[in-house]
C-alpha angles and dihedrals in degrees: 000000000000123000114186117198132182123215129165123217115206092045157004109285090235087058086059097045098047085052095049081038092060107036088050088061087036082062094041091056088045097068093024079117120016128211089248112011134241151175115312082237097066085045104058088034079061098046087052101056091051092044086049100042088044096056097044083063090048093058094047083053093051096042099220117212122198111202124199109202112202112197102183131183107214120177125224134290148199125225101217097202107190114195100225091183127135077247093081086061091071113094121283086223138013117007111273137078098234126167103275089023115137119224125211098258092053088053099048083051097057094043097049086053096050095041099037121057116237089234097050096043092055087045111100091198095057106030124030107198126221146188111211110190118111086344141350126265140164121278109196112245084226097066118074101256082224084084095073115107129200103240107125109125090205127032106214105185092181099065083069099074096049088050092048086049090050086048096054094054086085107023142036098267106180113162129023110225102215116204109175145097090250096247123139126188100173144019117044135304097303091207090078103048076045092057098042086052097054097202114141109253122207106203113206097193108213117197138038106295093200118107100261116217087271139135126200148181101238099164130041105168129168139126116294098220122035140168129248118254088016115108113224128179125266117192130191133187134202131204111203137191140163090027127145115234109267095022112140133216126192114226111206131201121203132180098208101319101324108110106245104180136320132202130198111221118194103230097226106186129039089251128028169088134306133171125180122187126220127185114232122206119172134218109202142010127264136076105307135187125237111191113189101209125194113201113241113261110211108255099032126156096235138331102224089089095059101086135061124191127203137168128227120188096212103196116198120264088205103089107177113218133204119207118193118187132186090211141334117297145148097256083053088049096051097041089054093050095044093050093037087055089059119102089200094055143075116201130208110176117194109183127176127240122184114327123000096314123114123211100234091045135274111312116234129172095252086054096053095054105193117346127203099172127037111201116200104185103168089336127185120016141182095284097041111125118237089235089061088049092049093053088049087052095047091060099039098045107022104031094035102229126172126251150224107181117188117178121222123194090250090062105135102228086198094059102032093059080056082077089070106183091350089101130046092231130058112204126216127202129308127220117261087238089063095201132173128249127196109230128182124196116264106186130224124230088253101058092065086097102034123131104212093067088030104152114210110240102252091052091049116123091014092105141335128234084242088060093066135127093262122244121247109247136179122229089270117138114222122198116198105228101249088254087061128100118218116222106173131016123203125267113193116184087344093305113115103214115193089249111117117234105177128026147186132203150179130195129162104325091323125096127198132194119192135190126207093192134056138198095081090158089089086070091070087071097055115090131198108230094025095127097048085061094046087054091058100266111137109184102148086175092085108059111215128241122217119219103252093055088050088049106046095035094050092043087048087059096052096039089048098043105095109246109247093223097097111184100209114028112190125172142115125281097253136009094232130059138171114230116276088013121139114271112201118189113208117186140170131213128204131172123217099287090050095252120139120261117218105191119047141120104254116186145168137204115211112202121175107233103240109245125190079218095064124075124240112270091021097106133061132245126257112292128205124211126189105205117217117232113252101186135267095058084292115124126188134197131173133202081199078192102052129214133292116250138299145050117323130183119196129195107200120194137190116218120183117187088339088310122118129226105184142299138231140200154165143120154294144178138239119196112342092096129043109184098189092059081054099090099049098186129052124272094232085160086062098043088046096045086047085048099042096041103052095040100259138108146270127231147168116202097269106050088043093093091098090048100114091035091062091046090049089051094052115109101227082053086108135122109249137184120264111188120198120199116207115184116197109197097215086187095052094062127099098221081067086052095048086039102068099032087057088055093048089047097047093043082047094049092042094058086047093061100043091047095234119164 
């Protein structure tokens, strides 16, 4: 049924019709009598056109909207969703793949022909057809469903029920048809998107639902970054079944392919859990493999699930810092002592002597090698050369390197502003008497969580950073940059002046920490829980820590500790892949402020890992992807073929204009590792709790011969009305618009013909 309705809305419609009323007989009085005059004919032809023109604005004034109102009556109908995952090649019953064996594809197929009638599977009205693998898409009623493949490298059940909602926008979709072993591999827990729907779901369970004799690795968990030479936990568990009693089973651990550790574990009951812990130290930095490897028991129902992967980015505990001095001091000797004493550190010192000289020789950047912490302490001064402070800004602006700054009272003001942005701070002038004050920190609110004066639990309330000796400062005034955070002002005789003495910042991937004040030897002598020695406790079992080592160790973590903010992401959609799947490489660009950069060659260079496992000739050379921007700062590019198999890294980077804004890497498999032949038997708990919970129904294939006959039987398998509202905007149109403007111009034409004033 249709019902059209006109409404106009910037007005009554009356209102519209006593205006075109009146300005019809307004034109009908105008050429009641014609200079000169002429036939009745031409008269009424001109009232016409201006009746007509006039009307045509009005209607552009009121805005008229003509409204169509469809009321339908559409019957019911089934969402068929096939499961197309590598899981359906797995066997129908029992657990191997034996000659005559059905698999679980073959059996879907031959349930869905002898419960579903040909002529109602290839209707679109009555059966709307589905794919279910890493997501769900359409499958046309028109095309055999024994065409589908399992193919699918990830079975997400939970993209069903967005896709059903989408569907029933525009049909009468009342019960949801479920071929699949029930389990998911990716996407959330399906039964909750289920639930929110509220369509009935008629699970088909495909599989043997009873525990195989099979054991898998079900967990592999670690960090995901570590540190070289640091032991960090790696724990594995194992799911079991079919197992007699004191049967043993060997875990392995690789790096790479290089044997870590192993462990052998007694299986004590017939179904269960085991988890075994290893302890993981790497050897050296960069992006590693760790493969958890079950040995095969002999029987078992099959040996993809035996292996888990996982990567671990190991980063160096070896940070190579460059100190630069103006002259000798006791901040510079503390600070050497203090960075030499670090195991995690390797120290080059360069400090001036007279003139522009340095005692360990001049500094130059091949000398330096590669830097991670640049250390000013009263640098530079008067008689610094302008080659030593370009090398300083090279690695400060161009190479992005992070930054302690500690003032001297030698610092030269002149040479030090040659630096720019370099620094956080900005120094003003300084009085000609040069003399020293005493200042003392007084902390901002937002330093309480900082890490940088992050105080460990059992010195807390010992004594407080304000409570420190006070730094020696000139009468310099120091202004923090506006991207800087203040931790501490300056209090000088108990009065807190706005004048920053210690600051943080971040910028790019590089972090800076700057000091106003010097004289931060004092803070060897301050000692965290002396006070609580002073008061008569005597507890020589906590060592105490004095105020400099806190500082400086906790501001070499953070200064060391790479920022998140990563300006250019590059990697591949997933870790795992299947040989010959699609790889999609998905990466972002951001310049310096974070916003997102639109135009920029983004590329990325695809290497095989070699492996002693693999033959010669079996892998493929390097490989090189551009990846088209897609907006946003976001690029995308696609091996729709996918890879061979084995282990890749990539190491993506972002040029503008031969400029380069950052880089990324890191790895990914093909092949060693499916995750859909991981769960060997069918998750009959999954498929029940989505049939009993949306009011629907479980099956096997052999009980499914009374499927349409339970749909049919359910209650909200009703037609129902669906009513659709178009709204058409006359005044809105451009033949309104030409309309009235032809009959202005002809009634226009016409009087100039006829002469008429």
């Amino acid at each position: 049924m249709i019902r059209i309705s006109l409404d106009l809305a910037a007005g009554s419609f009356w209102l519209y019709a006593g205006i075109l009323l009146a300005s019809v007989l307004l034109a009908v009085w105008s050429y009641r009598n014609t200079v000169p005059r002429t036939t009745r004919a031409r008269r009424n032809t001109l009232i016409a056109l201006r009746s007509v023109a006039i009307a045509a604005l009005l209607l552009a004034i009121f805005q008229p909207i003509i409204s169509s109102i469809t009321t339908e009556r559409i019957t019911p109908s089934i969402a068929l969703v096939m499961d197309n995952s590598q899981s359906m090649t797995l066997p129908e019953k029992g657990f191997a793949l034996l000659p005559g064996v059905q698999t679980r594809d073959e059996a879907m197929l031959r349930s869905i022909h002898d419960a579903i009638p040909s002529d109602v599977l290839r209707d679109p009205n009555k059966i709307k057809l589905f794919t279910t693998g890493d997501q769900t898409i359409p499958f046309p009623n028109r095309t055999p469903i024994d065409s589908i493949r399992p193919e699918a490298s990830a079975t997400d059940l939970s993209s069903i029920f967005p896709a059903i909602r989408d569907v029933r926008k525009t049909s009468n979709t009342e019960a949801i048809v479920l071929y699949s072993d029930g389990a998911f591999t990716a996407g959330e827990n399906p039964i909750y998107p289920a639930q929110e729907l509220g369509v009935p779901v008629y699970a088909v369970g495909l599989g043997d639902s009873t525990e195989p004799r099979d054991v898998a690795v079900t967990e592999l968990f670690t960090n995901e970054v570590g540190t070289v030479g640091a032991a960090q936990p790696v724990d594995v568990t194992l799911h079991y079944g079919g197992i007699k009693p004191g049967e043993h089973v060997t875990v392995q651990l690789f790096e790479e392919d290089q044997k870590l550790d192993e462990k052998t574990l007694e299986l004590s009951q017939v179904v269960g859990d085991e988890a075994v812990s290893f302890q993981y130290t790497p050897k050296s930095e960069g992006m590693k493999k760790l493969t958890a490897r079950v040995t095969v028991l002999q029987g078992e129902a099959t040996d993809k699930n035996n292996l888990r992967i996982t990567y671990v980015k190991v980063l160096k505990n070896k940070f190579h810092v460059v100190l630069f001095a103006g002259a000798p001091s006791s901040d510079v000797s503390f600070l050497q002592q203090f960075f030499s004493e670090n195991p995690t550190l390797q120290l080059s010192t360069y400090i001036q002597k007279q003139g522009a000289e340095f005692y360990e020789g001049t500094p130059t950047r091949e000398k330096l090698g590669q830097v991670d912490l640049v250390v000013l302490a009263g640098f530079p001064i008067a008689s610094t050369s302008d080659e030593s402070i370009a090398l300083v800004r090279e690695l400060l602006m161009h190479e992005g390197r992070s930054l302690l700054f500690v003032p001297s009272h030698q610092l030269d003001l002149a040479k030090l502003a040659e630096f720019g942005d370099a620094l956080p701070i900005r120094a003003g002038s300084r009085s000609a008497s040069q003399a020293e004050l005493k200042a003392a920190l007084a902390l901002t609110p937002s330093a309480a969580e900082d890490p940088v004066l992050h105080v460990p639990p059992e010195e807390r309330g010992a004594i407080t950073w304000e409570g420190l000796a006070p730094l020696f400062k000139t009468e310099t005034h120091f202004d923090a940059l506006p991207e800087t955070r203040t931790l501490a002002t300056t209090n000088v005789q108990g009065v807190k002046l706005d004048e920053p003495l210690l600051v943080t910042r971040t910028i790019g991937n590089a972090r800076q920490i700057a000091l106003t004040g010097y004289g931060i030897w004092q803070w060897k002598l301050t000692t965290f829980g002396r006070e609580e020695a002073y008061a008569g406790k005597t507890d020589t079992t906590k060592s105490n820590i004095d105020a400099l080592d806190l500082f400086l160790a906790n501001s070499v973590r953070w200064l060391t500790t790479q920022a998140e903010n990563k300006r250019v992401r590059i990697e591949p959609n997933r870790k795992f892949y299947q040989a010959g799947e699609r790889i999609d490489f998905l990466g972002q660009v951001y310049d310096e402020s974070m916003e997102p950069v639109e135009q920029a060659d983004v590329t990325v260079h695809i290497t095989q890992n070699p492996s002693p496992l693999q033959g010669e000739g079996q892998g493929r050379g390097p490989l090189d992807l551009s990846l088209e921007a897609a907006g946003n700062g976001r690029f995308t590019a696609t091996l729709p073929q996918g890879l061979p198999k084995g282990d890749y890294s990539y190491k993506g980077t972002a040029m503008q204009n031969g400029v380069a804004l950052g880089s990324d890497d890191g790895r990914f498999n093909v092949g060693d590792f499916n995750v859909e032949l991981a769960e060997p038997r069918m998750r009959s708990d999954i498929l029940r709790a989505l049939a009993e919970r949306t009011g629907g129904k479980f099956y096997t294939p052999e009980t499914a011969a009374n499927l349409l006959k339970d749909i049919y039987a359910n209650p909200r398998f009703q037609p129902r009305e669906i009513t659709n509202t178009h709204d058409y905007e006359l005044w809105n149109s451009w033949p309104l618009l030409v309309l009235a403007i032809l009959c202005f111009g002809t009634e226009w034409f016409i009087r100039k013909r006829l002469g008429m004033l």
